[in-house]
Biopython code that builds the backbone (N, CA, C, O; Angstrom):
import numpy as np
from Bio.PDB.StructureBuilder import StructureBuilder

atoms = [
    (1, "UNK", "N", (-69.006, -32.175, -2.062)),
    (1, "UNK", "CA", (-69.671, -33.081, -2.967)),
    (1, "UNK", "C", (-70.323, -34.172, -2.122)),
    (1, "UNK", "O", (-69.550, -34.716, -1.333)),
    (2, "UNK", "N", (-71.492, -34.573, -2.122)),
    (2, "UNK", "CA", (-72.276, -35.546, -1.735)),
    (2, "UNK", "C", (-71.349, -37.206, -1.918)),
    (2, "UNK", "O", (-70.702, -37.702, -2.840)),
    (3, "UNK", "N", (-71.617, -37.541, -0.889)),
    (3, "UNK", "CA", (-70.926, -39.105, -0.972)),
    (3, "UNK", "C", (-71.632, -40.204, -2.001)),
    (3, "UNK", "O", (-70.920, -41.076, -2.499)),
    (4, "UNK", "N", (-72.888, -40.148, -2.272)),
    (4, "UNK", "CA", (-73.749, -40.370, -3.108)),
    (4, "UNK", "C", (-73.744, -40.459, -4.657)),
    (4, "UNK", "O", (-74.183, -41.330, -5.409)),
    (5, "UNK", "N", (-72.978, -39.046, -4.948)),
    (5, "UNK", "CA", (-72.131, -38.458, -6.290)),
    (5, "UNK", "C", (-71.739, -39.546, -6.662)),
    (5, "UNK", "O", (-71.156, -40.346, -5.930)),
    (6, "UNK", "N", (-72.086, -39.778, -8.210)),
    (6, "UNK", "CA", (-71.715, -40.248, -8.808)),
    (6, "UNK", "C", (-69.911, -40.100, -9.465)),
    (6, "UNK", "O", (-69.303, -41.072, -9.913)),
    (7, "UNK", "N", (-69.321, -38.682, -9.377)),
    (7, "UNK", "CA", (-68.181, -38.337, -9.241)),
    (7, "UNK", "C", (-67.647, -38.408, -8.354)),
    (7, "UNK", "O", (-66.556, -37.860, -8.514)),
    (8, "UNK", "N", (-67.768, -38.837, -7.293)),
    (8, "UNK", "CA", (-67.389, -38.592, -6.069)),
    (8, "UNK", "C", (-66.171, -39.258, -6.087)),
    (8, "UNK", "O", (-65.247, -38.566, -6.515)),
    (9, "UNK", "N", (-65.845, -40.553, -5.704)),
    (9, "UNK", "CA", (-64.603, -41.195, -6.108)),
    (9, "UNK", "C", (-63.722, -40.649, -7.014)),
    (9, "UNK", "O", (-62.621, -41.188, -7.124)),
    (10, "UNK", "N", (-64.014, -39.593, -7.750)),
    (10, "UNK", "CA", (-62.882, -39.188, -8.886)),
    (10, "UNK", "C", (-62.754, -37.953, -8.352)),
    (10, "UNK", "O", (-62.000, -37.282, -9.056)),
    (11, "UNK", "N", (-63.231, -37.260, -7.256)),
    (11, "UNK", "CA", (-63.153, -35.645, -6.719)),
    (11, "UNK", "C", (-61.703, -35.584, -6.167)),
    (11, "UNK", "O", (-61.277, -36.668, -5.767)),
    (12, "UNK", "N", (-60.829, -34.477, -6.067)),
    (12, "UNK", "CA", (-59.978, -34.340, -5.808)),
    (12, "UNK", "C", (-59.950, -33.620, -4.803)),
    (12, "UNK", "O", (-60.320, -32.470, -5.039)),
    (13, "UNK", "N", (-59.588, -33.875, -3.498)),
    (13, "UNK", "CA", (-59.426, -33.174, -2.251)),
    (13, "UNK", "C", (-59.009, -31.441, -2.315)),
    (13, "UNK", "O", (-58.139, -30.906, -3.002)),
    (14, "UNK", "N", (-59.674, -31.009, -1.639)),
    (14, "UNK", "CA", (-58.471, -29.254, -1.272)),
    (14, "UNK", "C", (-59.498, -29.110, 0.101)),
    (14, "UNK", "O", (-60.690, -29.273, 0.360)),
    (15, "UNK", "N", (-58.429, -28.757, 0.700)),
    (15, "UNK", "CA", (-58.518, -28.135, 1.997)),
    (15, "UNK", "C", (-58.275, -26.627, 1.676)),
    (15, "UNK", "O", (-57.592, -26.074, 0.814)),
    (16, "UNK", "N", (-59.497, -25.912, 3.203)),
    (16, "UNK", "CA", (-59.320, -24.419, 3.085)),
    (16, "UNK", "C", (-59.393, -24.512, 4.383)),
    (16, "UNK", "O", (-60.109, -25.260, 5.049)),
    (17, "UNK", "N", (-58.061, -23.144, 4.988)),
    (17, "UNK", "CA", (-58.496, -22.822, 6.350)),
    (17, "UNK", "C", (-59.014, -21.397, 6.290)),
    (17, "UNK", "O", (-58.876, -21.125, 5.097)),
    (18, "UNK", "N", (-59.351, -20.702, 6.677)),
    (18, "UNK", "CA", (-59.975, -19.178, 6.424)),
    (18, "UNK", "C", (-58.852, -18.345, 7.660)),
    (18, "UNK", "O", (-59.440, -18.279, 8.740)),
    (19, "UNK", "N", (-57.964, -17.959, 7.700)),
    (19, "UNK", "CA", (-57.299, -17.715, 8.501)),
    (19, "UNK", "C", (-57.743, -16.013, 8.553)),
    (19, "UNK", "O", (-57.431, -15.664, 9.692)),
    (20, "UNK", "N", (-58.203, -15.076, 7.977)),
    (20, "UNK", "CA", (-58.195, -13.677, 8.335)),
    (20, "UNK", "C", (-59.663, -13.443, 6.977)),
    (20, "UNK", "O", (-59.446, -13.846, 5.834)),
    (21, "UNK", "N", (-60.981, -12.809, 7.310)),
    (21, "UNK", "CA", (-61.995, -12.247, 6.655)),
    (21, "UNK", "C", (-62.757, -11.470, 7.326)),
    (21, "UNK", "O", (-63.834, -11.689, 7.880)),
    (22, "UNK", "N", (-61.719, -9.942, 7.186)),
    (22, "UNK", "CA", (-62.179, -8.807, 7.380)),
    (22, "UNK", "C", (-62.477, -7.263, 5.986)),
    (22, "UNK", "O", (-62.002, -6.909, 4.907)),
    (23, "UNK", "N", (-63.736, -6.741, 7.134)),
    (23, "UNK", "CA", (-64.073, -5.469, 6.043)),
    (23, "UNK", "C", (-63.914, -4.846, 7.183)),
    (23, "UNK", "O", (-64.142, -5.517, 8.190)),
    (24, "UNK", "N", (-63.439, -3.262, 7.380)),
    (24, "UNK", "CA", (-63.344, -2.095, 7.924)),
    (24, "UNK", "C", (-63.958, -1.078, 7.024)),
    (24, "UNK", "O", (-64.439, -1.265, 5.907)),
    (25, "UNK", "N", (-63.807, 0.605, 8.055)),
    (25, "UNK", "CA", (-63.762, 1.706, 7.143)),
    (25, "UNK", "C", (-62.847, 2.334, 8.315)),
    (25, "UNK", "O", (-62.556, 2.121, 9.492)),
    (26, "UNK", "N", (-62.521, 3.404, 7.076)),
    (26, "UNK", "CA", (-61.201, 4.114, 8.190)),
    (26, "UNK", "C", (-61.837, 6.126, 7.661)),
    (26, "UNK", "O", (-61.891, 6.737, 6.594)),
    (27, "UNK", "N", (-62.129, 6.418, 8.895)),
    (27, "UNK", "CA", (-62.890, 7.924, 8.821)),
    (27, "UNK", "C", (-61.405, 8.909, 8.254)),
    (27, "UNK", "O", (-60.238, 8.873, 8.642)),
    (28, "UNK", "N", (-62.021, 9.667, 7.289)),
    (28, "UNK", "CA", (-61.004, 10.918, 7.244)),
    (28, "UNK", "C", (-61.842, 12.065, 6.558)),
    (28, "UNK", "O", (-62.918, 12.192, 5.974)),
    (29, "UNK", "N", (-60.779, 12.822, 6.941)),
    (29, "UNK", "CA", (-61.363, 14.059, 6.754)),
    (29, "UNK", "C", (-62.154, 15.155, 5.542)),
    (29, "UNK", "O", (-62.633, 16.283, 5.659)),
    (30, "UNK", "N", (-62.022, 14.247, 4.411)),
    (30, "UNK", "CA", (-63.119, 14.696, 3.365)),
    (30, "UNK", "C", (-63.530, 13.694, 2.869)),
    (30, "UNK", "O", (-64.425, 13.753, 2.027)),
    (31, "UNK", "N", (-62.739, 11.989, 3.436)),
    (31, "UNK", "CA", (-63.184, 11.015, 2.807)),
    (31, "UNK", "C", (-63.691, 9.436, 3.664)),
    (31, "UNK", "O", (-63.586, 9.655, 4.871)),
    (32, "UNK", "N", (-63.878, 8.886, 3.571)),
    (32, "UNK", "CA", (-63.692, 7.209, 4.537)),
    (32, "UNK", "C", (-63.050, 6.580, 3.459)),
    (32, "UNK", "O", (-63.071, 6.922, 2.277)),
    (33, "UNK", "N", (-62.376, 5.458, 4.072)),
    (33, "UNK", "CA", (-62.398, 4.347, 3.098)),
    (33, "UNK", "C", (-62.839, 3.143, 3.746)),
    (33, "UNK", "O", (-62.867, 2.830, 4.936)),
    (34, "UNK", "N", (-63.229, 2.445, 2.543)),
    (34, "UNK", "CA", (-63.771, 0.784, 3.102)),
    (34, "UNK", "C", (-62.945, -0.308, 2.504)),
    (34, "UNK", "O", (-62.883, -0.528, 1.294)),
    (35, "UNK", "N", (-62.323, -0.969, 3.418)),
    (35, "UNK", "CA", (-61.268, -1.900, 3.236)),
    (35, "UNK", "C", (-61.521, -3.347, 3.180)),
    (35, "UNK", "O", (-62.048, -3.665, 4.246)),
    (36, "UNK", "N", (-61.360, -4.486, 2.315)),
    (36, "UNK", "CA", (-61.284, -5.993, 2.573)),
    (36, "UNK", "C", (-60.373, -6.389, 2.565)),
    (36, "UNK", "O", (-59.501, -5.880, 1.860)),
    (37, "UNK", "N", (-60.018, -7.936, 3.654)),
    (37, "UNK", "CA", (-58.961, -8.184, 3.335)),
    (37, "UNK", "C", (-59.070, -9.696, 3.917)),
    (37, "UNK", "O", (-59.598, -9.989, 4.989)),
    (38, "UNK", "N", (-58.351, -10.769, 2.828)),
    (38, "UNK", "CA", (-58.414, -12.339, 3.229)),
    (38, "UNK", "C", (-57.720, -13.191, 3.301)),
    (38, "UNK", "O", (-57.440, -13.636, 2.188)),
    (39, "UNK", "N", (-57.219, -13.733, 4.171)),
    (39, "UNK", "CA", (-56.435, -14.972, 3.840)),
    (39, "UNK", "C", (-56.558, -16.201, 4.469)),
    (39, "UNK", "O", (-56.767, -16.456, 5.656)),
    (40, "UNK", "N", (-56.319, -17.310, 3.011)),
    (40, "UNK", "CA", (-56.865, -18.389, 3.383)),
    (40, "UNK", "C", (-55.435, -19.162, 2.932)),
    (40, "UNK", "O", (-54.634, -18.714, 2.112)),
    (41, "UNK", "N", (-55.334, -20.180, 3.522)),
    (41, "UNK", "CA", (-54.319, -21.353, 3.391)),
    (41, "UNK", "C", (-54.938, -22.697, 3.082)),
    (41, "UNK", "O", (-55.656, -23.325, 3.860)),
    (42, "UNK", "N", (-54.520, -23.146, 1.628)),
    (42, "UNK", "CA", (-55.312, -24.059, 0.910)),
    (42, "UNK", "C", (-54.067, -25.237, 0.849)),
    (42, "UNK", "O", (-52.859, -25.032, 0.724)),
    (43, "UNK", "N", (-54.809, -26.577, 0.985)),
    (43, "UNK", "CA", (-53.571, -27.709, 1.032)),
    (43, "UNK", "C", (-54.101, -28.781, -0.137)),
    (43, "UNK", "O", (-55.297, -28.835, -0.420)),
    (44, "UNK", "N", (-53.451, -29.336, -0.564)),
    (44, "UNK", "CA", (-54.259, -30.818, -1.735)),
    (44, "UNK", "C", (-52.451, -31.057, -2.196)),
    (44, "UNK", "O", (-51.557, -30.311, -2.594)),
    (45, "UNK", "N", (-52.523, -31.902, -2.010)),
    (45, "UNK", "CA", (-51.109, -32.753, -2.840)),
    (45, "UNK", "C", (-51.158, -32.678, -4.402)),
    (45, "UNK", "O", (-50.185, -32.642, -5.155)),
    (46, "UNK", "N", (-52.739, -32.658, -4.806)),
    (46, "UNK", "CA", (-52.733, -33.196, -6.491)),
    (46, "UNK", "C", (-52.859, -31.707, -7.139)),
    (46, "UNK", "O", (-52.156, -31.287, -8.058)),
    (47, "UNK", "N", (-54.220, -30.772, -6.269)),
    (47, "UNK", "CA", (-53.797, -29.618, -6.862)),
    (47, "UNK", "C", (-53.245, -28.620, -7.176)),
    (47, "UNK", "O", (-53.517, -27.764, -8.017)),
    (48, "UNK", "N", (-52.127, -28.778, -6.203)),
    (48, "UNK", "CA", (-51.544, -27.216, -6.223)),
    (48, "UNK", "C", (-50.535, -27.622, -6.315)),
    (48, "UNK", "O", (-50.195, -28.804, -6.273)),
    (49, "UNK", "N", (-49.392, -25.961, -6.567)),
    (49, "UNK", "CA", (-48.632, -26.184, -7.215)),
    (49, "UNK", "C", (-47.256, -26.244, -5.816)),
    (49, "UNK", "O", (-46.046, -26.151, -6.021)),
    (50, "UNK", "N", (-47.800, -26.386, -4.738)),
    (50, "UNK", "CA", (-47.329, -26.657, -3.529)),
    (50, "UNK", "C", (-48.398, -26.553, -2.734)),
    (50, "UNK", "O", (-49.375, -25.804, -2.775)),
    (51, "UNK", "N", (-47.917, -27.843, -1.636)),
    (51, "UNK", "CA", (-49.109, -27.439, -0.144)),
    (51, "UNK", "C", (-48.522, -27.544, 0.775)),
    (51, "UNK", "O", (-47.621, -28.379, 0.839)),
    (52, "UNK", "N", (-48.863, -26.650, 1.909)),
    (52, "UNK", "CA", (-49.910, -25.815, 1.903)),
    (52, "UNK", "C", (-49.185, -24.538, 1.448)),
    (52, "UNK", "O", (-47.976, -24.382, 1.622)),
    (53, "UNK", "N", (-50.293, -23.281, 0.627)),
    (53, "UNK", "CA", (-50.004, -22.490, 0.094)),
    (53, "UNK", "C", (-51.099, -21.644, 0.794)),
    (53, "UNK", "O", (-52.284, -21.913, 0.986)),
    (54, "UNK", "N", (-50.315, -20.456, 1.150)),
    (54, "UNK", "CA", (-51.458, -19.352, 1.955)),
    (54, "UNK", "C", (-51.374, -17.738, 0.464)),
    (54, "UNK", "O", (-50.563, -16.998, -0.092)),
    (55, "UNK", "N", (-52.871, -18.059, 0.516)),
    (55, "UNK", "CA", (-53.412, -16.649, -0.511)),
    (55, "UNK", "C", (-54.230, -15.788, 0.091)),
    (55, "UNK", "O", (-55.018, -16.119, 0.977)),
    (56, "UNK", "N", (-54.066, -14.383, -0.447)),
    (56, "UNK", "CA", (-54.496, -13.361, 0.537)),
    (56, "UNK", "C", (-55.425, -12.632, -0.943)),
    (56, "UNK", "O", (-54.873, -12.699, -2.042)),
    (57, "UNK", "N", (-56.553, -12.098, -0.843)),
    (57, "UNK", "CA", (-56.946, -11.045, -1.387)),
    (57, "UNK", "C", (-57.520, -9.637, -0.507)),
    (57, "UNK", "O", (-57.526, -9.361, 0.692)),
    (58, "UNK", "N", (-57.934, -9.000, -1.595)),
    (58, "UNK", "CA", (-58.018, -7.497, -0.791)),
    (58, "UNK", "C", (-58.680, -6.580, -2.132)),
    (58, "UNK", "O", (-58.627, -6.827, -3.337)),
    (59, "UNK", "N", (-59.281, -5.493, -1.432)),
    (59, "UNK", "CA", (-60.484, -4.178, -1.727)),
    (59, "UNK", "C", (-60.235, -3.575, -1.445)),
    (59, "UNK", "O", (-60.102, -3.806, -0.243)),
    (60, "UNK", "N", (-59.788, -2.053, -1.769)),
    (60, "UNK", "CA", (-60.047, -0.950, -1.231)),
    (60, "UNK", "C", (-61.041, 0.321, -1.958)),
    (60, "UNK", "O", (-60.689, 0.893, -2.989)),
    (61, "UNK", "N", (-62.225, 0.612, -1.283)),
    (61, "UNK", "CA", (-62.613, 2.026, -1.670)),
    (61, "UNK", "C", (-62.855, 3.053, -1.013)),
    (61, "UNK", "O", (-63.213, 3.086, 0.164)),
    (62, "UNK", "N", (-62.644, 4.124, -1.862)),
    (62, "UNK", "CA", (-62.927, 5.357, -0.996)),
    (62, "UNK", "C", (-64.110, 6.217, -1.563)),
    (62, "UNK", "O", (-64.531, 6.254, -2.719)),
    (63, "UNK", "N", (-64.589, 6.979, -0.325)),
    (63, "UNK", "CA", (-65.800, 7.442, -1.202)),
    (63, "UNK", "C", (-66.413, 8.633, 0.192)),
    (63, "UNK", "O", (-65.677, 8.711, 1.175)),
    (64, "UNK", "N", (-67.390, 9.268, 0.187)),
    (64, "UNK", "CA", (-67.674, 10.160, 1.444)),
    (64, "UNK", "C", (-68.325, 9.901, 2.346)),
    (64, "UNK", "O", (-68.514, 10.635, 3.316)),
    (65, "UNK", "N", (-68.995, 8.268, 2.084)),
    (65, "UNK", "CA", (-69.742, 7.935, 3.007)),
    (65, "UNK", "C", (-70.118, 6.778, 2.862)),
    (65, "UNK", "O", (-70.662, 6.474, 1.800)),
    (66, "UNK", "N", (-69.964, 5.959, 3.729)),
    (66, "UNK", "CA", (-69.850, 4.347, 3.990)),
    (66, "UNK", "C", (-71.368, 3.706, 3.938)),
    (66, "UNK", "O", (-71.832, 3.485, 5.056)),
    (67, "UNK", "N", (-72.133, 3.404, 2.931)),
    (67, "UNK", "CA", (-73.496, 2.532, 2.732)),
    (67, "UNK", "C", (-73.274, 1.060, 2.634)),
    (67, "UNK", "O", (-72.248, 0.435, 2.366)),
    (68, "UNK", "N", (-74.460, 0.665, 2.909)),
    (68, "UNK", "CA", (-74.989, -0.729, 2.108)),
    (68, "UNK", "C", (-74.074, -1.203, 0.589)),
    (68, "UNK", "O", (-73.374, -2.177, 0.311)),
    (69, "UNK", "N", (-74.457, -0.093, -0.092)),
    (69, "UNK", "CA", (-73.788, -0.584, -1.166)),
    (69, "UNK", "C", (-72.310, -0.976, -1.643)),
    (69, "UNK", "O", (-71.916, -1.764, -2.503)),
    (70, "UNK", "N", (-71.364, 0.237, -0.381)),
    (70, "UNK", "CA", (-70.282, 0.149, -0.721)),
    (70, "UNK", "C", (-69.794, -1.223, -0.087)),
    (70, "UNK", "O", (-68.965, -1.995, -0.567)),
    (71, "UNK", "N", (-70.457, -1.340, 1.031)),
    (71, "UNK", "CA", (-70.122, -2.499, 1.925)),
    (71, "UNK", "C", (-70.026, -3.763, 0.806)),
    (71, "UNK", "O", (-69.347, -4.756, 0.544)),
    (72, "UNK", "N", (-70.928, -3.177, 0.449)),
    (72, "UNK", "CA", (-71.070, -4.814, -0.520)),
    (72, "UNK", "C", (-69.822, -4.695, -1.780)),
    (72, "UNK", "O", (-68.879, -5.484, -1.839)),
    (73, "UNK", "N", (-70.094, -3.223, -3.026)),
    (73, "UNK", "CA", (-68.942, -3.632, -3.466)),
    (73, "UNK", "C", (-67.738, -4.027, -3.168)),
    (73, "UNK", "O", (-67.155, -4.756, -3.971)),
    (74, "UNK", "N", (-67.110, -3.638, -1.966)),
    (74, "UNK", "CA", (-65.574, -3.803, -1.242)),
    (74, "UNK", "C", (-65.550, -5.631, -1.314)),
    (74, "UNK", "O", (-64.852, -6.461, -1.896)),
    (75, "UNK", "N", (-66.660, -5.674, -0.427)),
    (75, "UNK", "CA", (-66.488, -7.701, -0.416)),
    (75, "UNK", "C", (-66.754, -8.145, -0.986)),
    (75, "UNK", "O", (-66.794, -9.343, -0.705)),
    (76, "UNK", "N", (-67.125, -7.831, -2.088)),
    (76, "UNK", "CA", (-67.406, -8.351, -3.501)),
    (76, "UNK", "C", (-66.151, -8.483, -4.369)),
    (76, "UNK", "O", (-65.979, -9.484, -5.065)),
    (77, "UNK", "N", (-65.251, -7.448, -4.326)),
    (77, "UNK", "CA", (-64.191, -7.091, -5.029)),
    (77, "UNK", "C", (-63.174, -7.515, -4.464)),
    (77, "UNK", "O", (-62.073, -7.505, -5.014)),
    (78, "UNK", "N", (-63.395, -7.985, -3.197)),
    (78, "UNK", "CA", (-62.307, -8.404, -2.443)),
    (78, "UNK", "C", (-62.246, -10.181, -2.123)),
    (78, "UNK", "O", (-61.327, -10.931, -1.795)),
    (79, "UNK", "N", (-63.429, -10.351, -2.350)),
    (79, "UNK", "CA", (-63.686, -11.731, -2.682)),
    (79, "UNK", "C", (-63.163, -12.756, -4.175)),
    (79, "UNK", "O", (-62.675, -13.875, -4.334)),
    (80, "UNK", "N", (-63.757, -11.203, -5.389)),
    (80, "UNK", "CA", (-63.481, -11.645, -6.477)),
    (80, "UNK", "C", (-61.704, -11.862, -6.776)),
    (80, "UNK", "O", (-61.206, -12.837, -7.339)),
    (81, "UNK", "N", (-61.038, -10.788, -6.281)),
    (81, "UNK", "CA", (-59.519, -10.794, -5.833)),
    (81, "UNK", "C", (-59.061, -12.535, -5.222)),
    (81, "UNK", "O", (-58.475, -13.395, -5.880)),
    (82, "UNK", "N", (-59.574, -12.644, -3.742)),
    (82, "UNK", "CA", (-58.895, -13.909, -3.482)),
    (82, "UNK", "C", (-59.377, -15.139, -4.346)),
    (82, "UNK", "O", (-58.709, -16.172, -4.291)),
    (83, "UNK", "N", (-60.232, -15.095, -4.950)),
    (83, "UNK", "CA", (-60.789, -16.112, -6.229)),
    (83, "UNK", "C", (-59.530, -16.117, -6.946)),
    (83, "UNK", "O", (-58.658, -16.933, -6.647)),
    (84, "UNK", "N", (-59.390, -15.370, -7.759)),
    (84, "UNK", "CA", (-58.397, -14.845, -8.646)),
    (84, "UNK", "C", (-57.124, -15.446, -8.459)),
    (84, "UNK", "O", (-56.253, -15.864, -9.223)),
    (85, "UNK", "N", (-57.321, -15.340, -6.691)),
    (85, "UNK", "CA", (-55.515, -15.585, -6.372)),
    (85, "UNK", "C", (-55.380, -16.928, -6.553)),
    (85, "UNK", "O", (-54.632, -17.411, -7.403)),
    (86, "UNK", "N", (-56.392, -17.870, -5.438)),
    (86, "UNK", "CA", (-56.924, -18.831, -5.873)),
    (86, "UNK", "C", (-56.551, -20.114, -6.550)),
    (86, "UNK", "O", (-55.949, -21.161, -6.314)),
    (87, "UNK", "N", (-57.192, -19.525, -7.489)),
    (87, "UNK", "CA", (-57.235, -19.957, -9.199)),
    (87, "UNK", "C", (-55.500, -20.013, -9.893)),
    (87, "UNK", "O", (-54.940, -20.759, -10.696)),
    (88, "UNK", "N", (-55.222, -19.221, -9.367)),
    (88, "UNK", "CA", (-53.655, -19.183, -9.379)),
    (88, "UNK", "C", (-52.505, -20.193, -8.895)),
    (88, "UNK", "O", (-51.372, -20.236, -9.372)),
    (89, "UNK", "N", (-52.920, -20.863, -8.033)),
    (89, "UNK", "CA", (-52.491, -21.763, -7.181)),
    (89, "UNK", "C", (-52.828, -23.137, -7.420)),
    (89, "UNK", "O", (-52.256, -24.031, -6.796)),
    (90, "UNK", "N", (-53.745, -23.381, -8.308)),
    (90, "UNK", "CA", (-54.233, -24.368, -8.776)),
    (90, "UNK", "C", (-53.421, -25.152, -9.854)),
    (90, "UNK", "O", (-53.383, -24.234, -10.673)),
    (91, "UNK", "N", (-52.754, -26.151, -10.452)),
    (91, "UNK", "CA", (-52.080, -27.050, -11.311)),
    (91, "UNK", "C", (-53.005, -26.635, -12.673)),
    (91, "UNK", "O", (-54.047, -26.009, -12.483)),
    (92, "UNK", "N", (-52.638, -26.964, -13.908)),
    (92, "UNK", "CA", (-52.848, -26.997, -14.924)),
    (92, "UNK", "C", (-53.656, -28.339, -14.523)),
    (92, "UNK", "O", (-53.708, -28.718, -13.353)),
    (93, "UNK", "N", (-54.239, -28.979, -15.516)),
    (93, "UNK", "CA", (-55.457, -30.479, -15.312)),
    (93, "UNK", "C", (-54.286, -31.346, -16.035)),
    (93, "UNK", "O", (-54.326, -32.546, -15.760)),
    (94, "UNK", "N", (-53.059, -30.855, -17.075)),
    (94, "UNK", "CA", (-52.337, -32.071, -17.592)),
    (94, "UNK", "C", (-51.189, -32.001, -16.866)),
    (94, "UNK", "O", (-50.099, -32.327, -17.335)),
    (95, "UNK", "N", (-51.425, -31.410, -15.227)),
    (95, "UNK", "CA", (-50.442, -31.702, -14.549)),
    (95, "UNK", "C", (-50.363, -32.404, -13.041)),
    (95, "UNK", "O", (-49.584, -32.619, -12.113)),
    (96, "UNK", "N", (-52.179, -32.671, -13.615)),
    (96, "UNK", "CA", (-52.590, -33.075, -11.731)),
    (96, "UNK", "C", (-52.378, -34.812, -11.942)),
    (96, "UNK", "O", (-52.535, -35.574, -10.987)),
]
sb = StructureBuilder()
sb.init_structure("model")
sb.init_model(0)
sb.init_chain("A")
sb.init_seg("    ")
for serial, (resi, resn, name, xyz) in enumerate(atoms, 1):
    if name == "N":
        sb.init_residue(resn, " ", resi, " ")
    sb.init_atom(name, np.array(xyz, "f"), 0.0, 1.0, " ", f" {name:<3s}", serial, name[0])
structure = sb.get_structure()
């Protein structure tokens, strides 16, 4: 948030460290798969429901051949996952 922000003074801190954001594929024999996988360790005193709290998400697909596209669904899905987790970790608002 901009220091400027008019909210700014009322923003509530969270820290992120990005500790692991990887995609692979793993070759086999009628198939590949394409793998994501993340973890981040998030800290804030007000929001969470402990800090620091480390969340991991993850993707897996399989399919016969590793494109553009799959690349993208995997980290897409594997992104949308650590969101998810996230969001999880976060306080209710009538508890911050």
């Amino acid at each position: 948030m901009d220091p400027g922000s008019p909210d700014y003074a009322n923003a509530i801190p969270l820290g992120m460290d990005i500790n692991q954001f990887w995609a692979w594929f793993t070759p086999g024999f009628l198939e590949v798969t394409a793998d994501f996988r993340s973890s981040v360790t998030m800290t804030s005193d007000k929001l969470l429901q402990k800090s620091p709290v480390p969340v991991e998400g993850s993707a897996k697909y399989s399919t016969v051949a590793v494109g553009e596209s799959t690349w993208k669904d995997v980290i897409e899905r594997g992104v949308a996952d650590l969101s998810k987790n996230m969001e999880g970790q976060i306080k209710p608002a009538s508890q911050r």
